[in-house]
C-alpha positions as CSV (number, residue, x, y, z in Angstrom):
1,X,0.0,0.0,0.0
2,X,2.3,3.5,-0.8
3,X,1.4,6.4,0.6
4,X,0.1,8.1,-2.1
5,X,-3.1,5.6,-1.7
6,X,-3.7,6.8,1.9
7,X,-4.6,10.6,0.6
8,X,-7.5,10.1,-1.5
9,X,-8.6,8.0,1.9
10,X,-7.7,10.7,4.1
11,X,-10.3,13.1,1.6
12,X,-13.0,10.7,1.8
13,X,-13.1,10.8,5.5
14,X,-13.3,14.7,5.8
15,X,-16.3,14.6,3.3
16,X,-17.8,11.8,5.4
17,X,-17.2,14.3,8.7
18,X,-19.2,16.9,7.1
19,X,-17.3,20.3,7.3
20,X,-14.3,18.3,8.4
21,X,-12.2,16.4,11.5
22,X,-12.7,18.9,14.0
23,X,-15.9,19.1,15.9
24,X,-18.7,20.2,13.5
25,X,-21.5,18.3,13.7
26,X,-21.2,15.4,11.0
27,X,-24.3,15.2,8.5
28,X,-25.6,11.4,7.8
29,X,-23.2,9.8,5.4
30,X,-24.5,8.7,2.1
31,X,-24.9,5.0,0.7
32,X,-22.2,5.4,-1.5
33,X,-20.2,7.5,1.2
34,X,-20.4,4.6,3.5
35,X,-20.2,1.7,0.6
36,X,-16.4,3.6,-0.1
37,X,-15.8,3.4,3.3
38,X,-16.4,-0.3,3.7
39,X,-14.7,-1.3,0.0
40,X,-11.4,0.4,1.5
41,X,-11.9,-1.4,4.6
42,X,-12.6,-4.5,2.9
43,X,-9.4,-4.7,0.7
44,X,-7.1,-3.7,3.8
45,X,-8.4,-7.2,5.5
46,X,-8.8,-9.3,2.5
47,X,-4.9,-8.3,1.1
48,X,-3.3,-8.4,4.3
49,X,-5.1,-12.0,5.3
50,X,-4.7,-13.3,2.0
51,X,-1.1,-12.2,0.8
52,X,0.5,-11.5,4.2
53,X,-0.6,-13.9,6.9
54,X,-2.2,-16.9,5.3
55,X,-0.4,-19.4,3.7
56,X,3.1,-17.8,4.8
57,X,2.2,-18.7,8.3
58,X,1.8,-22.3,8.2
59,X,5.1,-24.7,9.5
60,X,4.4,-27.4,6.9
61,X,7.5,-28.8,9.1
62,X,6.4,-28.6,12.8
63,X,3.0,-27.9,11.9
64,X,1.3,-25.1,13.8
65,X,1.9,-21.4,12.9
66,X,5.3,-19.5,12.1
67,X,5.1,-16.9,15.6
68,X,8.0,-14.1,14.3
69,X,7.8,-12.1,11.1
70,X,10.1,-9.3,10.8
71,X,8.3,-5.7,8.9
72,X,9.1,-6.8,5.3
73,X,7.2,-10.3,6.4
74,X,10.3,-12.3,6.2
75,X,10.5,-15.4,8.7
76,X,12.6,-15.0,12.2
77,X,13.0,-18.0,13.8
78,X,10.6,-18.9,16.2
79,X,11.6,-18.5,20.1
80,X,8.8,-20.8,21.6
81,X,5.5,-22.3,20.8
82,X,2.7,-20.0,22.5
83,X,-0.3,-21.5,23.3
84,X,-2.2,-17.5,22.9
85,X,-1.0,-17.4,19.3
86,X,-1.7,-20.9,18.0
87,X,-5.2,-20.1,19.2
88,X,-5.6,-17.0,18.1
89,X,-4.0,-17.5,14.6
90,X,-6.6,-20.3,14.5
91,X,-9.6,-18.5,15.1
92,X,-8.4,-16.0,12.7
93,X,-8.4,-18.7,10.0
94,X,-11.8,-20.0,10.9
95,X,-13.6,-16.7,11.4
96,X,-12.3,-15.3,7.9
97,X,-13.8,-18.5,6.6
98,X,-16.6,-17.8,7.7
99,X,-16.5,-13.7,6.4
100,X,-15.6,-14.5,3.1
101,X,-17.8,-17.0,0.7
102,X,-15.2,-17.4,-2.0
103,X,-12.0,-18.4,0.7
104,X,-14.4,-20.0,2.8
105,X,-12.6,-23.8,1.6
106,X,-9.1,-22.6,2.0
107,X,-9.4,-21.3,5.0
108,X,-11.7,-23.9,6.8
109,X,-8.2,-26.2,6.0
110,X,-6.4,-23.4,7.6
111,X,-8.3,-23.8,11.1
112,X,-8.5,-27.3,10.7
113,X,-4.7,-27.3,10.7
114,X,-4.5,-24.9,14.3
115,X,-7.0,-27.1,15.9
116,X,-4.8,-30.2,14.8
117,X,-2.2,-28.3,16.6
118,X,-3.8,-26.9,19.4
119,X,-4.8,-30.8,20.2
120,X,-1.8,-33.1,19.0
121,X,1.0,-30.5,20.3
122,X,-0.1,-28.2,22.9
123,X,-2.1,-30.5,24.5
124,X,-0.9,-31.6,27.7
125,X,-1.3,-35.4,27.0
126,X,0.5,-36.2,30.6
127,X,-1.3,-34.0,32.9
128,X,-4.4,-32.8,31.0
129,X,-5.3,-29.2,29.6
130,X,-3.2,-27.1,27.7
131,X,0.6,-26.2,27.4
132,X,1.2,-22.0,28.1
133,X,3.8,-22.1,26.4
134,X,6.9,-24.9,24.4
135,X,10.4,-25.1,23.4
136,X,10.0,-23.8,19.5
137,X,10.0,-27.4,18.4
138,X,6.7,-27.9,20.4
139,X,8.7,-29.8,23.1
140,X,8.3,-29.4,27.1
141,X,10.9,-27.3,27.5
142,X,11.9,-26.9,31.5
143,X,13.5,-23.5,31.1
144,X,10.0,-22.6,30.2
145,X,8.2,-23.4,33.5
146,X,5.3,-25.5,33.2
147,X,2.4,-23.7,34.8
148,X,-0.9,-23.6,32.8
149,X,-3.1,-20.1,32.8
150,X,-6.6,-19.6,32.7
151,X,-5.8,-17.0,29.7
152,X,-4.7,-19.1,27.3
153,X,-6.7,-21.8,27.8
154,X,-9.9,-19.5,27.3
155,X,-8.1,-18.8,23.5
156,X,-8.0,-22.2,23.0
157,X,-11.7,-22.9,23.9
158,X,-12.6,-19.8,21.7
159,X,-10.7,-20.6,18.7
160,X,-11.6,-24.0,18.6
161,X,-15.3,-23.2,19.1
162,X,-15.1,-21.2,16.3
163,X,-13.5,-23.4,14.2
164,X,-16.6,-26.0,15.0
165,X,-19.3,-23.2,14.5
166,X,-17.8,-22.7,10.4
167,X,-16.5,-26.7,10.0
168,X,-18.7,-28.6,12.0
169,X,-15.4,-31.3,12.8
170,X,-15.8,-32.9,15.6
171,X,-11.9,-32.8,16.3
172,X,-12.4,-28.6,16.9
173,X,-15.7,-29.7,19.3
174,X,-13.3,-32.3,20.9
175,X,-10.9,-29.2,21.6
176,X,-13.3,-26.9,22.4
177,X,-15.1,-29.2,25.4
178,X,-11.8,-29.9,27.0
179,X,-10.7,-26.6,27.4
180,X,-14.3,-25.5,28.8
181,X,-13.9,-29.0,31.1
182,X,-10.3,-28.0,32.6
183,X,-11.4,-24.6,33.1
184,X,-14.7,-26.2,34.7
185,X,-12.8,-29.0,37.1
186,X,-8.9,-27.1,37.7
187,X,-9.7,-23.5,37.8
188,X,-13.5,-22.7,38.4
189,X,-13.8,-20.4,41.9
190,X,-16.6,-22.7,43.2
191,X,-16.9,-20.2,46.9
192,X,-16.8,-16.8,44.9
193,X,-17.4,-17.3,40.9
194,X,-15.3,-16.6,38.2
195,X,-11.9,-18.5,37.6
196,X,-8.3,-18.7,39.5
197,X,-5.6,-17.4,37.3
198,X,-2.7,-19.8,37.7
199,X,-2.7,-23.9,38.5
200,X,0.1,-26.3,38.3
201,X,1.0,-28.8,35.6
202,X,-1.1,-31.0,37.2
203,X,-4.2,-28.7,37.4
204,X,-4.3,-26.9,40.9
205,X,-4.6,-23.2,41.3
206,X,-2.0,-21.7,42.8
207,X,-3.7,-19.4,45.4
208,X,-1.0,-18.7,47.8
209,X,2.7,-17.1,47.2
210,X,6.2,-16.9,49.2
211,X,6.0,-13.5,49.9
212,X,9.9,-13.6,50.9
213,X,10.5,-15.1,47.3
214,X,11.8,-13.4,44.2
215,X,9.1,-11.2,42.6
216,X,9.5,-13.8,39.6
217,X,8.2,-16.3,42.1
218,X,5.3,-14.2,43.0
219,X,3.0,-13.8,40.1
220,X,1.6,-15.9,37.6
221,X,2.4,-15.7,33.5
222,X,0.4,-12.5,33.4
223,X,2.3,-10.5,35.8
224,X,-0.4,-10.8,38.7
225,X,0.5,-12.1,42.1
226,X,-0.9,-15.6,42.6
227,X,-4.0,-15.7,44.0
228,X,-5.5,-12.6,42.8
229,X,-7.9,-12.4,39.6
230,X,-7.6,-10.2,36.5
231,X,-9.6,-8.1,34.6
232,X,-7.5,-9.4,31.7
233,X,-8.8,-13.1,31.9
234,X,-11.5,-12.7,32.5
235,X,-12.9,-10.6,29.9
236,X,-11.5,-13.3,27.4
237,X,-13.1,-16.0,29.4
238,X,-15.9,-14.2,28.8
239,X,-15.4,-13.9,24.6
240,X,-14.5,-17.7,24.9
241,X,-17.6,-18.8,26.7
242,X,-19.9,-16.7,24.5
243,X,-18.6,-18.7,21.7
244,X,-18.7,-21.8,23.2
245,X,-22.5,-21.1,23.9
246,X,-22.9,-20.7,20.8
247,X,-22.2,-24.6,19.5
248,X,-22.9,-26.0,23.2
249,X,-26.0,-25.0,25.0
250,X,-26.2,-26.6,27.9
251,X,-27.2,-26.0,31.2
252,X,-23.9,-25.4,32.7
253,X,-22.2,-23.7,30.0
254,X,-25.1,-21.4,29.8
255,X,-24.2,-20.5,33.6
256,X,-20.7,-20.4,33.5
257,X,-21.3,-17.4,30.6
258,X,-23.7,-15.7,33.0
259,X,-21.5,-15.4,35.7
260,X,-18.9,-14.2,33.8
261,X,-21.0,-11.6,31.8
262,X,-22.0,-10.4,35.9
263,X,-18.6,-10.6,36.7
264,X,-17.2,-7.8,34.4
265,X,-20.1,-6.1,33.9
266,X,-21.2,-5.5,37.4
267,X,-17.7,-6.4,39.3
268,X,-15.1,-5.5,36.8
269,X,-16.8,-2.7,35.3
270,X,-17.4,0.8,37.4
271,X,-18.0,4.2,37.4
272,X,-17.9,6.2,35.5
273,X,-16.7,3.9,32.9
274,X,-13.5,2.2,33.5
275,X,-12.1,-1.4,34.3
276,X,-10.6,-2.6,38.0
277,X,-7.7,-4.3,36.5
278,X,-6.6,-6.6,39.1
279,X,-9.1,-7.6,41.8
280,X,-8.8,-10.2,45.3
281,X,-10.5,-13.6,45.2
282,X,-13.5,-12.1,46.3
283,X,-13.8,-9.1,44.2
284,X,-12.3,-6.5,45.9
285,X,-10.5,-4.2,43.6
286,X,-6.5,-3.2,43.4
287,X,-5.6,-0.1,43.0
288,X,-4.1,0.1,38.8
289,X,-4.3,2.2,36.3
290,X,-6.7,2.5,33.5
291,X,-6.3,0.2,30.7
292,X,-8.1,2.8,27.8
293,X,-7.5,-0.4,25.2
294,X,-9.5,-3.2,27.6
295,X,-11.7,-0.6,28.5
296,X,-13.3,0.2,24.6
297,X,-12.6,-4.0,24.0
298,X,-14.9,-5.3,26.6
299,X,-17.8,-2.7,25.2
300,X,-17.4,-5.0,22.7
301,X,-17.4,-8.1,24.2
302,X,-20.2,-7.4,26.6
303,X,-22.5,-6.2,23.9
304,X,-21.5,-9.6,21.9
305,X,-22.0,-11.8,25.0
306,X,-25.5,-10.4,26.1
307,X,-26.7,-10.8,22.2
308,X,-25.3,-14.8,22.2
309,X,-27.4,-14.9,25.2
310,X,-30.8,-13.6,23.7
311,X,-30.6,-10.3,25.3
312,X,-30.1,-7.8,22.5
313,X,-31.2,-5.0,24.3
314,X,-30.2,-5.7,27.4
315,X,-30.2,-2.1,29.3
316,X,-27.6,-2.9,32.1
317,X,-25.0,-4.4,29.5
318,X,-25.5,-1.5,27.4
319,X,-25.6,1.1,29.8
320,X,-22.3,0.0,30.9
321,X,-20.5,-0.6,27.4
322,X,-22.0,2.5,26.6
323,X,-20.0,4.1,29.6
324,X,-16.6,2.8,29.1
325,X,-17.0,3.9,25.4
326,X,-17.4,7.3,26.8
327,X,-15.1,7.5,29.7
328,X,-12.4,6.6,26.9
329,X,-13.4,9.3,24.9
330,X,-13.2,11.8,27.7
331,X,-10.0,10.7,28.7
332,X,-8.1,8.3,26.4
333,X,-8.8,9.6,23.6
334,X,-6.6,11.9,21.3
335,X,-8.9,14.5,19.7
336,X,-6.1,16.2,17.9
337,X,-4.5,13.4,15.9
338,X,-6.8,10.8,16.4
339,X,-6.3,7.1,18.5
340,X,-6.6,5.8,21.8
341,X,-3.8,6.0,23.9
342,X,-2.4,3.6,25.9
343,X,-3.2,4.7,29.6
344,X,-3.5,6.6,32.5
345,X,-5.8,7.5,35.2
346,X,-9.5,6.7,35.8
347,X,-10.4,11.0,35.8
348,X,-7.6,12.1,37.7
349,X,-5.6,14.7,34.9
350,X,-4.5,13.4,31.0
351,X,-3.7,10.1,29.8
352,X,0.5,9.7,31.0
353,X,1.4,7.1,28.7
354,X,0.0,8.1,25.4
355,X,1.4,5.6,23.1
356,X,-0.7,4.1,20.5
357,X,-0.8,0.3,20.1
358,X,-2.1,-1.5,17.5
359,X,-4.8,-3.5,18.8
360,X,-5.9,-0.8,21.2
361,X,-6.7,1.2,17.5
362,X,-8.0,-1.4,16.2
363,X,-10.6,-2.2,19.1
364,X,-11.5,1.3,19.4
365,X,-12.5,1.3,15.6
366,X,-15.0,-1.8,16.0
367,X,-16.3,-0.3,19.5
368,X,-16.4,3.7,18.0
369,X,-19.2,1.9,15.3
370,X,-20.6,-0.2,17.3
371,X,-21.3,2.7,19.6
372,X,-22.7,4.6,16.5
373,X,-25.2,1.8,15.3
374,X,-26.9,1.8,18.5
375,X,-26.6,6.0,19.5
376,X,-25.6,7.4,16.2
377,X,-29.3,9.2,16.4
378,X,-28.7,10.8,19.6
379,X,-25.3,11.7,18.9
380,X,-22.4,12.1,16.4
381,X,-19.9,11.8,18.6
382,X,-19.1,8.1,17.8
383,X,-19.3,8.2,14.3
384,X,-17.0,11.1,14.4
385,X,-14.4,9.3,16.5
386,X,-14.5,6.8,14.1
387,X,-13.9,8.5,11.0
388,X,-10.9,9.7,12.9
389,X,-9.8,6.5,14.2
390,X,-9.4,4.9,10.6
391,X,-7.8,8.2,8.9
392,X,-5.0,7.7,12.0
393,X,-4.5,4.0,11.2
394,X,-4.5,4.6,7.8
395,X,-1.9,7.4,8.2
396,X,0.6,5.8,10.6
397,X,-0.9,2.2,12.0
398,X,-0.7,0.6,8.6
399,X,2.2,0.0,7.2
400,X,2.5,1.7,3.5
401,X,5.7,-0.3,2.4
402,X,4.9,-3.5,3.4
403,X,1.0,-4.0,4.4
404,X,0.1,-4.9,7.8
405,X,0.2,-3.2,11.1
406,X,3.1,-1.3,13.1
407,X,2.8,-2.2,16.7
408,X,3.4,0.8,18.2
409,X,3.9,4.5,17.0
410,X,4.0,7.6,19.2
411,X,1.0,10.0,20.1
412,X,1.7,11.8,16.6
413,X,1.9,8.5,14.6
414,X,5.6,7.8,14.1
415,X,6.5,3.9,14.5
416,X,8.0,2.9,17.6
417,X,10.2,-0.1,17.0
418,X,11.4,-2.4,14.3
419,X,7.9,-2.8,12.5
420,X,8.0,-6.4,13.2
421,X,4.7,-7.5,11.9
422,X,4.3,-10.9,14.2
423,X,5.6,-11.8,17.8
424,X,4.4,-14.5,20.2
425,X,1.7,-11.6,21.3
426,X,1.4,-9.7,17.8
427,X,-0.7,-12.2,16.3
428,X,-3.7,-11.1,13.9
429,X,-6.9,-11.2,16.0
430,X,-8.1,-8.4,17.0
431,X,-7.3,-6.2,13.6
432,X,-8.8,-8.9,11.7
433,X,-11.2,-9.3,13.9
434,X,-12.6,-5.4,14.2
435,X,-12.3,-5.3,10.4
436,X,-14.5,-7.9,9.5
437,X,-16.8,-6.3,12.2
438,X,-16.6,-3.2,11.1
439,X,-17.0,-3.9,7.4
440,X,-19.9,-6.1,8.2
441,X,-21.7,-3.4,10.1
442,X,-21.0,-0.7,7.5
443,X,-22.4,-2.6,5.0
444,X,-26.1,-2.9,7.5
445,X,-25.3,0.4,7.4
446,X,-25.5,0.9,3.4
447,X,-28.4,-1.0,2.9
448,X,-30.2,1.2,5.5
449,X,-29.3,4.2,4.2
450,X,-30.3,3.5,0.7
C-alpha cells in the first residue's frame, strides 16, 4: 500500500465528517459514502489475510503457525510455541472463513490445521489441559516453566469453538469441550465465581505465594501475584464462553457465561466507565491504572455476550459498554491526531502514557461503530471518532511499504520499533477481527441508508 493511496482516503473521510475532523456536527453519510468506506476497509483485510498472513504462516514442518515475522514479512526464527497465538491464529483462520464466501474452503483447512495443533502439540497429553507455552520445536521445555493459565486456555476454547461453529469437525468440538472441562474442574472459583488465574502442571490453582521469594516467584504468567484475579482473563473467558455457547447449549455452559457476563459487567466494570484491572478472590478491587484499550474492547465483548445470550437489548450491558466507550473518549482519547492512547488515570488529569498500540486502535474502531449503530441518532460523537480513528491507522498504523500493522507509534503517529509485523503476542486477532466487524456493520449500514 504506498502512501500516495492513503490521501485520497484521508479526503473521503473529511467529506464523510461533514465540514471536516474537528468538531462540527457530522451530516448522515450517504450510501455510497459509506459503501467507499467499507470497500477500503474490505481490501485492507482481505490483502493483508490473503497475501501477508495466510499461507506464509503455516510450518508445513512442525506444523502449527510460524510466531516471528520481521516488517518486510520475512520469517525469524521462532523462540517458543505459545499456546495464545496458535489459538488466536486459529480463530483467525476459521472466522475469515466464515467472512468471506469465496476463501471459505481454504481457509476452513487453515483452522483445521490450528486445531490439529492446538490438540496433538499443545495439548498436555501427561497432565491434562493445555501447554502455556513450548520449546520452538513444540517440546516441554523446562526453562520454560510448566504452569498452565486460565488466559490461554480461554483462547483455545474460543478458537476452537469457532473453528466448530464454520467446519462442524468434531476434532475442533473435541478441543473446544476440553478446554471448557479443565477450566470447569482445575480452575473454576466454586466459593466466589469466576476463575483462578494460575494452576500447576497437574491442574491446581496456585492461590497462595512466598512472599519472601523473588518477585519472579510471586506472580503468575500475566504478571499478577498468585492468588488474585484479572480483569484481563476474565474478559477473554468471557469472549471464549460466549462462543462456546454458541455450539454447546447446555445448562452449565449457559451459567458459566452468565457469571462471567455479571462478573465484568457489574464487578469489573465501574463508574464512570473504566475497568478494575486486578481484583482479590472475592472481588475486591486493586488499586491500577486505567487500561483505555481493555476498557473500549470489553464494550465489545459485553455487547457480543448479552446478544449470544438472547438479550439484545439488554439495558444494564448496554448502559455500561455505553459508559466505558465514553469514559475513553473523555479521557483516552486523542482529539487532535486521532487514536486511543495507551493509559492513564480513571479522571484524575490526561492520559501519561500516550502511546498508540495496535490492537488498542484497532478495538476502538470496532467499539467507536458499534457505539454509532446503537446511539448514532442521539449523537455524532461516535461516528465522528470513528472517522478519525481509521484516517489515524490509515496514516501511521498501517504500514504503506509492506502492508500490515506497526505495533506501536507515538502519540503523533511515528512507529516505535522495528515494525515487526508478528511476535508471540502480535498475532492477527483483533485487527482482523474489528475489520471484518466493522466492514460487516458498514455494510447494514449501506443497505439502510439507501
Amino acid at each position: 500500500m504506498a502512501r500516495s493511496s492513503i490521501r485520497p482516503a484521508l479526503i473521503l473521510f473529511v467529506a464523510l465528517c461533514g465540514l471536516g475532523l474537528h468538531g462540527v456536527a457530522a451530516q448522515s453519510p450517504k450510501a455510497e459514502e459509506i459503501e467507499a468506506l467499507r470497500g477500503r476497509i474490505d481490501g485492507i483485510l482481505r490483502d493483508e489475510l490473503t497475501k501477508k498472513w495466510y499461507p506464509r504462516a503455516l510450518d508445513d514442518n512442525l506444523g502449527g503457525f510460524h510466531q516471528n515475522f520481521a516488517r518486510d514479512w520475512s520469517a525469524r526464527p521462532d523462540d517458543n510455541r505459545f499456546l495464545v497465538y496458535q489459538a488466536r491464529m486459529t480463530w483467525t483462520a476459521a472466522a475469515f472463513a466464515r467472512y468471506s464466501k469465496p476463501h471459505r474452503a481454504e481457509y476452513e483447512g487453515y483452522a483445521r490445521r490450528g486445531v490439529a495443533y492446538l490438540d496433538s502439540v499443545m495439548r498436555d497429553k501427561e497432565a491434562g489441559g493445555f501447554h502455556w507455552i513450548l520449546g520452538p520445536k513444540g517440546q516441554v521445555d523446562p526453562g520454560l516453566g510448566d504452569e498452565k493459565h486460565v488466559y490461554a486456555t480461554a483462547f483455545a476454547l474460543y478458537a476452537a469453538s469457532v473453528a466448530y461453529d464454520v467446519t462442524r469437525d468434531d476434532r475442533a468440538l473435541k478441543v473446544a469441550r476440553d478446554a471448557f472441562d479443565w477450566l470447569e474442574t482445575c480452575a473454576h472459583d466454586g466459593e466466589h465465581g469466576g476463575y483462578f488465574e494460575a494452576t500447576t502442571r497437574a491442574g491446581k490453582p496456585i492461590i497462595v505465594r512466598d512472599d519472601a521469594a523473588p518477585l519472579a516467584r510471586r506472580t503468575d504468567r500475566l504478571g499478577v501475584y498468585y492468588g488474585f484475579k484479572s480483569m484481563n482473563s476474565h474478559i477473554h473467558l468471557l469472549e471464549a464462553l460466549a462462543e462456546f455457547y454458541r455450539v454447546e447449549k447446555t445448562p452449565l455452559v449457559k451459567s458459566r457465561l452468565e457469571e462471567v457476563h455479571a462478573i465484568v459487567r457489574d464487578r469489573i466494570a465501574v463508574d464512570p466507565g473504566a475497568l478494575n484491572l486486578y481484583l482479590t478472590r472475592d472481588w475486591r478491587a486493586i488499586p491500577a491504572h486505567d487500561s483505555f484499550g481493555h476498557d473500549i474492547e470489553t464494550a465489545y465483548l459485553l455487547v457480543e455476550s448479552a446478544e449470544v445470550q438472547g438479550l439484545h437489548d439488554d439495558k444494564a450491558t448496554w448502559r455500561v459498554a455505553r459508559q466505558l466507550v465514553d469514559h475513553a473518549l473523555d479521557w483516552g482519547w486523542d482529539d487532535e491526531h486521532g487514536g486511543f492512547y495507551d493509559k492513564g488515570d480513571a479522571f484524575a488529569g490526561k492520559a501519561y502514557d500516550t502511546t498508540k498500540v495496535w490492537w488498542t486502535q484497532a478495538e476502538g474502531l470496532n467499539a467507536l461503530l458499534l457505539m454509532h449503530r446503537k446511539y448514532g441518532t442521539e449523537t455524532d460523537r461516535f461516528w465522528k471518532a470513528f472517522l478519525k480513528q481509521w484516517a489515524f491507522i490509515e496514516a501511521h498504523q498501517l504500514d504503506p511499504e509492506h502492508g500490515g500493522w506497526f505495533g506501536e507509534t507515538t502519540r503523533e503517529g511515528k512507529r516505535l520499533g522495528d515494525g515487526a509485523k508478528a511476535t508471540q503476542w502480535k498475532a492477527n486477532y483483533h485487527t482482523s477481527r474489528a475489520l471484518m466487524n466493522v466492514a460487516t456493520t458498514l455494510d447494514a449500514m449501506r443497505h439502510a441508508a439507501k
